[in-house]
C-alpha positions in Angstrom: 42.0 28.7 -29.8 39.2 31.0 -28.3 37.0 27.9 -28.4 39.1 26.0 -25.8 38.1 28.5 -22.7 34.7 28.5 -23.5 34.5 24.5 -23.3 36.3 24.5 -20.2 33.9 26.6 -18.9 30.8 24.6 -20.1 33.2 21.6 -19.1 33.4 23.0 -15.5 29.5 24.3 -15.0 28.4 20.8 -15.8 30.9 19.3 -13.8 29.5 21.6 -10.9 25.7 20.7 -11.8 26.6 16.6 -11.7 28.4 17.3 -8.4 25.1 19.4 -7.0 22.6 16.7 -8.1 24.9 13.9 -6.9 23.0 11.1 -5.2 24.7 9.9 -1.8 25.0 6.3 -2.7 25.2 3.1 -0.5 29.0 3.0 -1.4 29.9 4.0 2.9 27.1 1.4 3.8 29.2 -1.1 1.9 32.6 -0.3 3.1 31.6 0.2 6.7 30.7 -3.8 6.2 33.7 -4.7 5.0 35.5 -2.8 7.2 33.7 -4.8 10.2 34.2 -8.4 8.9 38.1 -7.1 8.0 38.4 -6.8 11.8 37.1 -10.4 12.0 39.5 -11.9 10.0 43.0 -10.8 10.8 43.5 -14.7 11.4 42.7 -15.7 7.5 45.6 -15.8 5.4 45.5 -13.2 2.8 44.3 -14.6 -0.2 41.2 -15.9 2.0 40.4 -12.5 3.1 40.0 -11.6 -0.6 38.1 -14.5 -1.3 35.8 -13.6 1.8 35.6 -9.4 0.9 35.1 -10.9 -2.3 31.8 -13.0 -1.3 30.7 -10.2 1.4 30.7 -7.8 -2.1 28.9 -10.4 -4.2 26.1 -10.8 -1.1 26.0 -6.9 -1.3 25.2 -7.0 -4.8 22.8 -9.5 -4.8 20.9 -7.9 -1.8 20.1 -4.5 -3.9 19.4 -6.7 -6.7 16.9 -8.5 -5.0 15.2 -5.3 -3.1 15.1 -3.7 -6.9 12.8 -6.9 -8.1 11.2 -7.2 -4.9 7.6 -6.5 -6.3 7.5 -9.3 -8.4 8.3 -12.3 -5.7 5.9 -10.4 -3.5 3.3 -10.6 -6.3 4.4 -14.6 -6.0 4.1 -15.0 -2.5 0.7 -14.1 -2.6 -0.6 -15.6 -5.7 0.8 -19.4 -4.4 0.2 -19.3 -1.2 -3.5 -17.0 -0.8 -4.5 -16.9 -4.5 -4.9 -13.1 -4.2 -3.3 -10.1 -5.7 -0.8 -8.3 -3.9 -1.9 -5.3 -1.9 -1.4 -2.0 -3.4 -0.3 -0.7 0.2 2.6 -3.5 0.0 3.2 -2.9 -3.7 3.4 0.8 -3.1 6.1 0.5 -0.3 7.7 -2.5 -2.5 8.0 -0.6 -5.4 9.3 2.7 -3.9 11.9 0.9 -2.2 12.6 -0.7 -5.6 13.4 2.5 -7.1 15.5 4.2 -3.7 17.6 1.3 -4.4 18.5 1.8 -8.1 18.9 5.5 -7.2 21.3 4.7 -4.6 23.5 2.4 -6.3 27.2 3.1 -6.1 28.5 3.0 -9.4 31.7 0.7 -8.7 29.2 -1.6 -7.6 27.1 -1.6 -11.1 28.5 -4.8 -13.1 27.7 -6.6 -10.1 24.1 -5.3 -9.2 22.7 -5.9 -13.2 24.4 -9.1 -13.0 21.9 -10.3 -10.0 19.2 -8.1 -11.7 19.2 -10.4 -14.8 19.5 -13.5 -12.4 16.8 -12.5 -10.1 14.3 -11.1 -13.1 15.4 -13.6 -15.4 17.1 -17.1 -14.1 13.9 -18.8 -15.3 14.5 -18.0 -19.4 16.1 -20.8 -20.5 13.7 -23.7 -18.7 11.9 -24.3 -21.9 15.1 -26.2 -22.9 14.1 -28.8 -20.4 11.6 -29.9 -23.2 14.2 -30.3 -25.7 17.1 -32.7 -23.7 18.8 -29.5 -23.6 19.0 -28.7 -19.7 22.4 -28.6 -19.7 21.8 -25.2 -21.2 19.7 -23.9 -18.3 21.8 -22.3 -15.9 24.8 -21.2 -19.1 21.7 -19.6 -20.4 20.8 -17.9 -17.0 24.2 -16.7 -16.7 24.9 -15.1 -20.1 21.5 -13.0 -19.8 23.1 -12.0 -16.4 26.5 -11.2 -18.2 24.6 -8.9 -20.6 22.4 -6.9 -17.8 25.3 -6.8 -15.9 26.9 -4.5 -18.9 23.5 -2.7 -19.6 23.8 -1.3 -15.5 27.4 -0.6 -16.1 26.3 1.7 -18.7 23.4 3.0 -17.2 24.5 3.6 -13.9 28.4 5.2 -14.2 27.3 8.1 -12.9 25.6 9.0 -9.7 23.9 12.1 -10.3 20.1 12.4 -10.8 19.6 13.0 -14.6 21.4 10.2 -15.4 19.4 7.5 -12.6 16.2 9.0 -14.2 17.2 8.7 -18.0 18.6 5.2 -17.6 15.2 4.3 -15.9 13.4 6.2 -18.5 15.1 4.5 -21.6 15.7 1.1 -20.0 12.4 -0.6 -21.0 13.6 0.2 -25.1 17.0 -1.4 -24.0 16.0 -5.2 -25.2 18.8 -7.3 -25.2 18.0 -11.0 -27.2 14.6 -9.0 -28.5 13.8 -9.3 -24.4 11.5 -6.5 -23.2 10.5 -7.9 -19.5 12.5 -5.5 -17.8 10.3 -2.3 -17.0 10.8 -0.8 -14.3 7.6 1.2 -14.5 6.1 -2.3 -14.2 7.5 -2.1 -10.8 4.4 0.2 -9.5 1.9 -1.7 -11.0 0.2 -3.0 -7.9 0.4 0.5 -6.1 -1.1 3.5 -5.6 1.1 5.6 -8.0 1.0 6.6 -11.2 2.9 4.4 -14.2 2.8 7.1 -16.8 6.2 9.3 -17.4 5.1 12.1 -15.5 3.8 10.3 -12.7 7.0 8.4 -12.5 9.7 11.0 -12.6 7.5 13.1 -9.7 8.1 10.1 -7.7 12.0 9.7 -8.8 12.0 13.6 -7.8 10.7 12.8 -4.2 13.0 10.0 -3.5 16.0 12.2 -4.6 14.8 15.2 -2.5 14.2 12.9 0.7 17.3 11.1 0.4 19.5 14.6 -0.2 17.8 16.3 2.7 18.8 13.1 4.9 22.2 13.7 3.8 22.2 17.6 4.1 23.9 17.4 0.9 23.7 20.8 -0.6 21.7 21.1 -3.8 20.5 23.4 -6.5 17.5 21.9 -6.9 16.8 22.3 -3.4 18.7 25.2 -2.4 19.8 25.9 0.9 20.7 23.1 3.6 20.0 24.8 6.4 15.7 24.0 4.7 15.5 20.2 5.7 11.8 21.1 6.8 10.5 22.6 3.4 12.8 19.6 1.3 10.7 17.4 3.0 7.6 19.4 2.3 9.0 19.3 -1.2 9.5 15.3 -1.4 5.9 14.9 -0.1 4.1 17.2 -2.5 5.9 15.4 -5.0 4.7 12.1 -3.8 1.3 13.2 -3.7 1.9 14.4 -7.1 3.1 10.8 -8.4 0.2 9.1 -6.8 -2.9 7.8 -8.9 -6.7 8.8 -8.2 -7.7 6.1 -10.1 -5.8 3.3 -7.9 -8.2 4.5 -5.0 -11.3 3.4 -6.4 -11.9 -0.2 -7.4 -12.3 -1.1 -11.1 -15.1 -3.6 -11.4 -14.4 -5.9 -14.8 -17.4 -5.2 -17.0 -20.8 -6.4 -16.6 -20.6 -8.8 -19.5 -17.7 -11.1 -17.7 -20.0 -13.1 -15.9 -21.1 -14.1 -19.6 -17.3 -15.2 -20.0 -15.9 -18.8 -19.0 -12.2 -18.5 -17.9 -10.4 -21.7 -18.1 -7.5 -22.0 -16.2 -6.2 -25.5 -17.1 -3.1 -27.5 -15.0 -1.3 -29.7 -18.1 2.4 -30.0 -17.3 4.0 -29.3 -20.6 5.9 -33.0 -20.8 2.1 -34.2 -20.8 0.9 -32.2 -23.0 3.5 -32.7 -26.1 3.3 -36.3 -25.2 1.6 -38.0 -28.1 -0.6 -40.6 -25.8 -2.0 -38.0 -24.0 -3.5 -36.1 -26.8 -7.0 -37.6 -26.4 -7.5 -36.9 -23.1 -6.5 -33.1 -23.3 -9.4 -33.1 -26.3 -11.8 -34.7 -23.8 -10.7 -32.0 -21.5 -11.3 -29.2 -23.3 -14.8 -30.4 -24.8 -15.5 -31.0 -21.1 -14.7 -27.6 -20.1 -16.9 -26.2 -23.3 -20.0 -27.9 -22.3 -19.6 -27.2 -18.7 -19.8 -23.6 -19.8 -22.4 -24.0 -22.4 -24.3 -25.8 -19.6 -23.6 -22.6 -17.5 -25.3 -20.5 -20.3 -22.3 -18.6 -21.1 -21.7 -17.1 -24.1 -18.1 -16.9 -24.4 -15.1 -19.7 -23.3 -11.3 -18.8 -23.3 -8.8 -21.3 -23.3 -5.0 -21.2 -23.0 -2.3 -20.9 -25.3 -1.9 -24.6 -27.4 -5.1 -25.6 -25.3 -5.0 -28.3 -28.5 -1.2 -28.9 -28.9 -1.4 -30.4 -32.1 -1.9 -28.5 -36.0 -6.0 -27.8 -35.8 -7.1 -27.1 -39.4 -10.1 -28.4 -41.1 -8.6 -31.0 -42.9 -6.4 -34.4 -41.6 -6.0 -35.7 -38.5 -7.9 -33.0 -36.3 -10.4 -32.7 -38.7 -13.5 -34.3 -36.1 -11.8 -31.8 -33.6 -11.9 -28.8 -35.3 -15.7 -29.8 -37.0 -17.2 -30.6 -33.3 -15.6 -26.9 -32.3 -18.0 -25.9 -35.3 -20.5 -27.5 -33.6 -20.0 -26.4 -30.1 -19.8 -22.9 -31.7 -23.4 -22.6 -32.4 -24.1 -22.4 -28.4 -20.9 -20.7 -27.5 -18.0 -18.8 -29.2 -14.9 -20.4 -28.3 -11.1 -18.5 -28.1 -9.0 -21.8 -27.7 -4.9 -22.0 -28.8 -3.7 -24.6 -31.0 -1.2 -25.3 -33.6 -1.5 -24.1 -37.4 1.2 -25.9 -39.8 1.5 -24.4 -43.5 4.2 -26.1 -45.3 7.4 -26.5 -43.1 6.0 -23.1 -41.1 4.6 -23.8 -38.1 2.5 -21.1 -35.9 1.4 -20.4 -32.4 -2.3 -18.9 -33.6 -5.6 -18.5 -31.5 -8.4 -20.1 -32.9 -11.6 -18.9 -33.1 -15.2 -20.4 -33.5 -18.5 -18.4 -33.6 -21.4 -19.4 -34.8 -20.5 -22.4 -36.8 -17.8 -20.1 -38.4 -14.0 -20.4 -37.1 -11.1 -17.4 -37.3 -7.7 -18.3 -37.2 -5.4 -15.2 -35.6 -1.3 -16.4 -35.7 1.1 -15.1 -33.0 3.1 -11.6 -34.0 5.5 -11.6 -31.8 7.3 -14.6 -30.6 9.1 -15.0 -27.5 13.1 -15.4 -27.3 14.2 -18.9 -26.3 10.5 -20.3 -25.9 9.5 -19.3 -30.2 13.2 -18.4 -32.0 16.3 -18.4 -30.6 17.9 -14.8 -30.3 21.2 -15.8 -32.2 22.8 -15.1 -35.2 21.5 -17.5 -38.4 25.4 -18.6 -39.3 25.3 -20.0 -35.6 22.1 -21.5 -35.7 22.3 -23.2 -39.1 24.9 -25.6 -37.3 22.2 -26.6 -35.0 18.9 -27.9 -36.5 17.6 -28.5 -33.0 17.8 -25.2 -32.9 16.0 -24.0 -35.9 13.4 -26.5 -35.2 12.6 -25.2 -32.4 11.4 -22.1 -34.1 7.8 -20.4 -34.9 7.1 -18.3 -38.0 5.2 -15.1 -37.2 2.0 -13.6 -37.9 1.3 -10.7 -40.0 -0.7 -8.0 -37.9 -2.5 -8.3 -34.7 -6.3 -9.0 -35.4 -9.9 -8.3 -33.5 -13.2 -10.7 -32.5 -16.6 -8.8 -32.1 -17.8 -10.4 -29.0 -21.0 -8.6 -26.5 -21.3 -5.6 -29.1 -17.2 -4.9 -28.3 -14.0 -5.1 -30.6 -11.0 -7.3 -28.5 -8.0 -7.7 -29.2 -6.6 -11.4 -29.3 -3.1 -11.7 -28.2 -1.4 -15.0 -27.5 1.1 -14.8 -24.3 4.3 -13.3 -24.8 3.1 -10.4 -27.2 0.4 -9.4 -24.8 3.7 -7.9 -22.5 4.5 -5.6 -25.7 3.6 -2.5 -26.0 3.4 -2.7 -30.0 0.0 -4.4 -29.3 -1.7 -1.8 -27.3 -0.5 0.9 -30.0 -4.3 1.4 -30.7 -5.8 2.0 -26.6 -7.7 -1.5 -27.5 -10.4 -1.4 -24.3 -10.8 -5.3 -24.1 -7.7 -7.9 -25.0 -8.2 -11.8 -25.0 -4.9 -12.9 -23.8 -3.9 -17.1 -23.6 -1.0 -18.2 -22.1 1.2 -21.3 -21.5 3.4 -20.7 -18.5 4.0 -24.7 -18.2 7.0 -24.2 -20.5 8.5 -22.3 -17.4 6.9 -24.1 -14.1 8.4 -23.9 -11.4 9.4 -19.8 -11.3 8.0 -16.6 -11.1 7.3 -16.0 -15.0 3.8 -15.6 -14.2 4.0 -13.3 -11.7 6.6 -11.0 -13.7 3.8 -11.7 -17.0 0.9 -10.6 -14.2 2.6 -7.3 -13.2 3.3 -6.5 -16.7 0.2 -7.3 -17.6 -0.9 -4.7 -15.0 1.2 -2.4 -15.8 -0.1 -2.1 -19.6 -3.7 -2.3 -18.2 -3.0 0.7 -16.3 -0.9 2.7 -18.6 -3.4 1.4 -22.1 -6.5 1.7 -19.8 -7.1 -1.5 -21.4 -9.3 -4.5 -19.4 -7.5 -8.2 -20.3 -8.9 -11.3 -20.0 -6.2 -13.8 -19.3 -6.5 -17.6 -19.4 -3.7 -19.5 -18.1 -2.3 -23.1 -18.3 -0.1 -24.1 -15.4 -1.3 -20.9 -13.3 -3.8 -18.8 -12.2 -6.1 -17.3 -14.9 -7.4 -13.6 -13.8 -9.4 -10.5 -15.3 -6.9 -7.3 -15.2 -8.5 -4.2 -14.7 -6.8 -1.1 -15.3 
């Protein structure tokens, strides 16, 4: 019985510390709104004012959603319309206001804002079903990865003190619903001046809480008196100078040995290039593109992901393909993505040829909905389609030797894990197929995540792209 006091009183200090590091949310914002369009409506019979408070809470929701991922369709505004990376001066304001939003989130409103967060980072997921006469599944797809990040903010979000905003953006990157890791929000900063490390991160979570506290004159023990709004700003900007990034202020130039490097950047819709009649002219393609670049006296070519979309071995039908590779490969060593069958397995590998001698490196980690489908086998046994659409996966990640350096080769998807920068690889060969998802912004959510591990790994990669821009990312 002498327990119970005690943890009322442990009960009641933390109770007083959530209430001290409370964040004023947008929750009066919000009302206020509906308060206005309620005097609007007196007219509407009741049930339509519901429906309308109801649509004016949904736009709400949305809004914040969309100002949270607001970075990556800036990033997508500027790649398709002035083929340029966003500035870091836009990112950095993008991406701060990014993460004043999550802070500021009321939690009643939570369901609702990771709903639209899963429909504005993810409504593009399930387009590779286009390829299969499945579209019908597009938007139900869309919607159920909605549903789940709509219960992933509930949880994260139910309370709106500081600790538990930073935590949930801390430990939301290891949250990976369907084996999906895309949502980072350190990834959010990666075209800004700031720091994308832990501790750069939580200084600038610190300085948004102490600026938007000292706005409110909400009494804090952090910051200690209210009648100090002067030295809690003084407070929020040494933490932002804290959080930002020397390294952002100084350009990194690629190294010297990428003018040596030919980075094709190819434009194949994807129903063109699975269409059988077509196949010859993507292999005259892609020779053309080798001897332009041997004719250019490089020494290296990267082509995307299933540049050959057919099983390249050295034996059958691609046989002359894969033998004139050889050939080309005593000018020039060649990176190109093909097919590998073995059996009834079938792998997305990266195919390399140097010196007359070829490498074969299969993909490790597949991607949900574009390589395996994310459900349960008893499910998916009743759907062949389904388990035909599936990859088998590599063993380990593997290295080429290329200008006296080790790089990684990494094929799309698993280049946005972190499992394949466990080893701080300097250089990473990275081909991609974004066709499987044009239209949308998949590439520009894949570039800032590519950013983001180039920054965080200190890793350069070397990105060759079919069906959008290929690029070298610097750290």
């Amino acid at each position: 019985m002498s327990l119970l006091p005690r943890t009322r009183s442990v009960l009641d200090s933390l109770r007083a510390m959530r209430n001290r590091l409370e964040i004023p949310s947008f929750a009066p914002y919000i009302d206020a709104i509906l308060a206005y369009f309620a005097r609007l409506m007196p007219f509407l019979p009741p049930f339509a004012q519901k429906i309308a408070s109801l649509i004016i809470v949904l736009f709400c929701n949305a809004l914040m959603a969309f100002v949270f991922a607001s970075p990556i369709y800036a990033i997508y505004l500027f790649e398709s319309s002035a083929h340029t990376d966003m500035p870091y001066w836009l990112g950095s304001i993008l991406g701060v206001l990014s993460l004043y939003t999550y802070l500021r989130i009321p939690k009643s409103h939570r369901f609702g804002f990771g709903f639209f967060v899963g429909i504005w980072w993810f409504w593009w997921v399930g387009l590779s079903f286009r390829f299969f006469d499945l579209s019908v599944l597009v938007p139900v797809i869309a919607v159920c990865v909605a549903l789940v990040y709509g219960v992933v903010f509930w949880v994260l979000l139910f309370c709106e003190c500081l600790p538990v905003r930073l935590v949930g953006l801390l430990i939301m990157h290891f949250i990976t619903p369907f084996g999906f890791d895309w949502l980072v929000p350190q990834a959010l900063l990666a075209y800004s001046y700031f720091g994308v490390d832990s501790l750069h991160f939580c200084l600038l979570i610190l300085a948004l809480y102490v600026f938007i506290v000292s706005l409110h004159a909400r009494k804090s023990c952090v910051l200690g008196s209210r009648r100090k709004p002067l030295a809690n700003l003084a407070l929020s900007l040494l933490c932002v100078f804290g959080a930002l990034d020397s390294d952002t202020f100084a350009p990194k130039n690629p190294p010297s040995f990428s003018s040596q490097i030919a980075l094709s950047a190819t434009q194949v819709p994807q129903n063109t290039k699975w269409n059988t009649q077509n196949v010859r002219e993507i292999i005259a393609y892609n020779f053309a593109l080798i001897e332009d670049a041997i004719a250019q006296k490089k020494s290296l070519i990267i082509l995307p992901e299933t540049a050959f979309p057919f099983s390249l071995s050295g034996s059958g039908a691609s046989a002359s393909v894969y033998e004139t590779l050889q050939r080309y490969a005593l000018d020039i060593t060649i990176v190109a993505g093909a097919l590998h069958t073995q059996g009834n397995d079938t792998y997305n590998s990266a195919f390399v040829f140097s010196n007359g001698e070829s490498k074969r490196i299969d993909k490790v980690i597949l991607a949900p909905f574009g390589e395996y489908i994310p459900l349960p086998q008893f499910i998916k046994k009743h759907f062949a389609i389904l388990t035909n659409m599936e990859f088998r996966a590599g063993a380990v990640f593997k290295d080429i030797r290329v200008f006296g350096e080790q790089f990684r080769v990494a094929v799309c998807y698993e280049a946005t894990s972190n499992k394949l920068y466990a080893e701080y690889p300097e250089f990473i060969i990275v081909m991609s197929n974004n066709a499987w998802f044009y239209p949308s912004i998949e590439p520009s959510l894949q570039k800032m995540l590519l950013k983001y591990y180039a920054r965080l790994y200190q890793s350069t990669i070397f990105h060759s792209v079919n069906m959008s821009e290929s690029a070298i990312i610097t750290p």
